[in-house]
N, C-alpha and C positions, 0 to 999 in steps of 0.2 A: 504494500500500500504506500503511495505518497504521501505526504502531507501539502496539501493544494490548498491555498488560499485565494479566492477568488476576490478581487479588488473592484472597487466600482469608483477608486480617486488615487491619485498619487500622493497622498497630501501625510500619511504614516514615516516615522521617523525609522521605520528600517525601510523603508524605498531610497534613504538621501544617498546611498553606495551610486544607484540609477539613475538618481533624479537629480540631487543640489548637488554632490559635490563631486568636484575635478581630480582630475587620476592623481597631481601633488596631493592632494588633500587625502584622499583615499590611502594613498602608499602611507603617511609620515603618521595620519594620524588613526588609520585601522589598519595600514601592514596587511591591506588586502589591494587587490586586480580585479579590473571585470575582464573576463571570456566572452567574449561576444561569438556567436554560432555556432551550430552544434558541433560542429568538426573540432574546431577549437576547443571548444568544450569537452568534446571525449581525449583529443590529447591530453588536455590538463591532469583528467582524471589521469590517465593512465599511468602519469610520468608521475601520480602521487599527487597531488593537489589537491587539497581539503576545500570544496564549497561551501560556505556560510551561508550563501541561498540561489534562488535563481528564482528569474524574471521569462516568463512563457506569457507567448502569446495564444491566444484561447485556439484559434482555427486553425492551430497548428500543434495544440496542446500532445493530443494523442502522437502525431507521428515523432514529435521529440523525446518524447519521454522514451519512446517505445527504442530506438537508437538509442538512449543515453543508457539505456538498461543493459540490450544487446550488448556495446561493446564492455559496459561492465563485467557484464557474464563473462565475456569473451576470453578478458583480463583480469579477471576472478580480484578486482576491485573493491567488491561491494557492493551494496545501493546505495540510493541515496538517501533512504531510513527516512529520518523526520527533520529533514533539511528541507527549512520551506522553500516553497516553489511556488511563487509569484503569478496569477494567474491574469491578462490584461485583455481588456476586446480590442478591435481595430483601432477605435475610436482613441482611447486612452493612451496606444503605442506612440501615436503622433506624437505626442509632448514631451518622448523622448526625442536626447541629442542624437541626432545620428541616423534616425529609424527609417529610413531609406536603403542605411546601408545592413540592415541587420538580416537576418536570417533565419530569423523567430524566437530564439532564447539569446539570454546573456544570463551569469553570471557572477555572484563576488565571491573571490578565491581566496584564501589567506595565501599569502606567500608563505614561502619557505627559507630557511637562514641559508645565505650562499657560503661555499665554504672559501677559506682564505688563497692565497695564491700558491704555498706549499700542498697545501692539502689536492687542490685542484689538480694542481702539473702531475702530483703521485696517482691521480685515478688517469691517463691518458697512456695509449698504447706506449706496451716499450719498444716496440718496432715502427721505425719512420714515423715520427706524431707528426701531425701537421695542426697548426693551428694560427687562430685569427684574434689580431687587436684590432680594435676600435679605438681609434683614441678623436674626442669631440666630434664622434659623428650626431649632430644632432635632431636630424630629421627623422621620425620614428617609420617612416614608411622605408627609410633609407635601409636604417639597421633591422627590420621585417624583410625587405628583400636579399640582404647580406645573408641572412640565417635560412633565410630558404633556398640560396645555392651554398651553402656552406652542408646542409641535410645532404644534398645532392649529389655534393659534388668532393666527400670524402674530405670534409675535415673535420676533426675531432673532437675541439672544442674552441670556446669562442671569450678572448678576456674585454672586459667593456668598461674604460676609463669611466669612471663617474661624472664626470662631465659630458658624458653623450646621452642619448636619448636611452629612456629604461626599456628594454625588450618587451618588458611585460605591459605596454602602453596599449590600449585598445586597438590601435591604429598599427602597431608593428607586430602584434603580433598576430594580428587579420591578415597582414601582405605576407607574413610568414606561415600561416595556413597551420599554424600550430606549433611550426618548429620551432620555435622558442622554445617548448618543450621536450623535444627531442634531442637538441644538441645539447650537450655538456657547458655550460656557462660559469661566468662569474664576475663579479664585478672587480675593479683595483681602484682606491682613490686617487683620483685624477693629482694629488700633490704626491703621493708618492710614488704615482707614475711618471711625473718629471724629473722627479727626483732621481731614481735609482730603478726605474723599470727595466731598462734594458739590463742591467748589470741583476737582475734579479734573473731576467731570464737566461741570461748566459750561465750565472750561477747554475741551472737546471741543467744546463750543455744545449740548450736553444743557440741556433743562432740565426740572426734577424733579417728580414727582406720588409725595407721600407718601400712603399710604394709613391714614387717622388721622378723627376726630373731634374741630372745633378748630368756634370763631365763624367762620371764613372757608372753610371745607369746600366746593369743588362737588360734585357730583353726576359721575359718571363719563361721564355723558352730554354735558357742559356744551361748546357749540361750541368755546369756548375751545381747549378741549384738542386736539381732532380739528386744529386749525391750527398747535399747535408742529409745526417739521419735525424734531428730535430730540428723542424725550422718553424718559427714565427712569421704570419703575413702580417706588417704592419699597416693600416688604411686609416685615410684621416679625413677633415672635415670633407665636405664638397667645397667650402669659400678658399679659404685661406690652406687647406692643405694637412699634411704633418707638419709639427713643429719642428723647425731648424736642427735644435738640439736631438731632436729622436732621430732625425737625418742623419745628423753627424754620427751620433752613438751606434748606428746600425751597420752590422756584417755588410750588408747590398743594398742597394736600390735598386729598386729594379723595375720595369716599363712595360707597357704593352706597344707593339708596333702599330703607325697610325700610320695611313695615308697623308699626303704633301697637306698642310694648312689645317691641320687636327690636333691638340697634345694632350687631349686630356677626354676622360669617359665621366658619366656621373659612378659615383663612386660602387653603387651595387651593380652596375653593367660590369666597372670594373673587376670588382670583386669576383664575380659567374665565371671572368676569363682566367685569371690569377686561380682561380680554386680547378679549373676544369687542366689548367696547368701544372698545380701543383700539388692537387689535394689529392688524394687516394682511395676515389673512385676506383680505379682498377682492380683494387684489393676487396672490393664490399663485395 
């Protein structure tokens, strides 16, 4: 059995996760996410994600639920017991943000504590790890796109300077069709990513491929690269770039080849070429 609550106003103080307040506000001050749609929704589950509640629309009530159950079965998860379930008509959906782009349910997830950057680098293959920094990418459809060819395209896991956009944002992790949940993550504070990042990850035996345009640039293709047995992709804003200093401190830089009067991709196009070059597809 569910626990269905059926609503006839949005105006209850456990609707404010869907209704008043902004994802800052949601993360700092409940250390929860919304999941928006059900795809997204059954990865959450999967990878562990405890729901607080969910938001169902009525004329769709039945076939969500009915999915949401399935792949729990599937993933011997659990249900979802007497975790309310938010019941809305058409009418009522509109006055949510966004409800154009929804799918019929959302949810509010508790997060999960990430673990630190030792603990992390110790769960990633010991054979060829590939993996991906973010450092101040701040567009959340950007970093949703990055992790959905980073699923794809064989790389391991993914470290996210605190000054980029939070994966878990409605918006990235929609373009990421759930892989937010899939890849292995974690954050590193954006000061002591200036600080001493690179020399953290060399510390590990990483060594670094900044993604940049410098006199010593190879080419993403360059053998070189395919023979580090740890390597870091580093990717930075789409404005202004990587930081000079992460330039300077990194093994490579490294390029993708452009035709005449072109030097540069948006950074998740980038990203799809970089990972389908260097990530470890071949091996899944």
């Amino acid at each position: 059995m569910h626990n269905l609550i059926f609503l006839t106003d949005l105006t209850g103080a456990a609707l404010d996760p869907y209704v008043r307040l902004n994802e800052a506000q949601l993360f700092h001050a409940l250390d929860l996410f919304i999941a928006e749609s059900p795809k997204v929704i059954e990865r959450a589950l999967r990878a562990g994600y405890q729901p607080a509640s969910l938001l169902v629309e009525e004329k769709v009530l039945k076939r969500d639920l009915a999915d949401l159950d399935h792949e729990m079965a599937i993933n011997q998860t659990g249900g979802l017991g007497q975790t309310p379930i938010y019941v809305v008509n058409s009418v009522l959906i509109r006055h949510l943000s966004g409800y154009n782009l929804l799918r019929g349910a959302l949810a509010a997830m508790h997060r999960v504590k990430r673990p630190g950057l030792a603990s992390f680098l110790a769960t990633m293959p010991v054979d060829h790890p590939r993996i991906a920094v973010l450092e101040r990418v701040v567009n959340p459809a950007n970093v949703g796109a990055i992790f959905r060819s980073a699923a794809a395209l064989g790389i391991d896991g993914v470290i996210v300077t605190s000054d980029s956009a939070d994966p878990l944002y409605r918006r990235a992790s929609r373009v990421a069709m759930g892989t937010v949940f899939q890849v292995p993550w974690t954050y590193i504070d954006a000061k002591v990513w200036q600080s001493e990042g690179i020399k953290l990850l060399h510390r590990f035996g990483y060594r670094t491929a900044a993604m940049a345009l410098r006199h010593n640039t190879v080419s993403i293709d360059d053998p070189c690269l395919t023979k580090v047995g740890k390597l870091a992709i580093i990717l930075g804003s789409e404005g202004p770039g990587l930081r000079k200093e992460t330039i300077a401190q990194s093994d490579f830089t490294i390029k993708i080849p452009m035709t005449t009067g072109v030097d540069s991709l948006n950074v998740a196009a980038a990203s799809a070429l970089a990972f389908w070059e260097l990530g470890n597809r071949h091996n899944s």
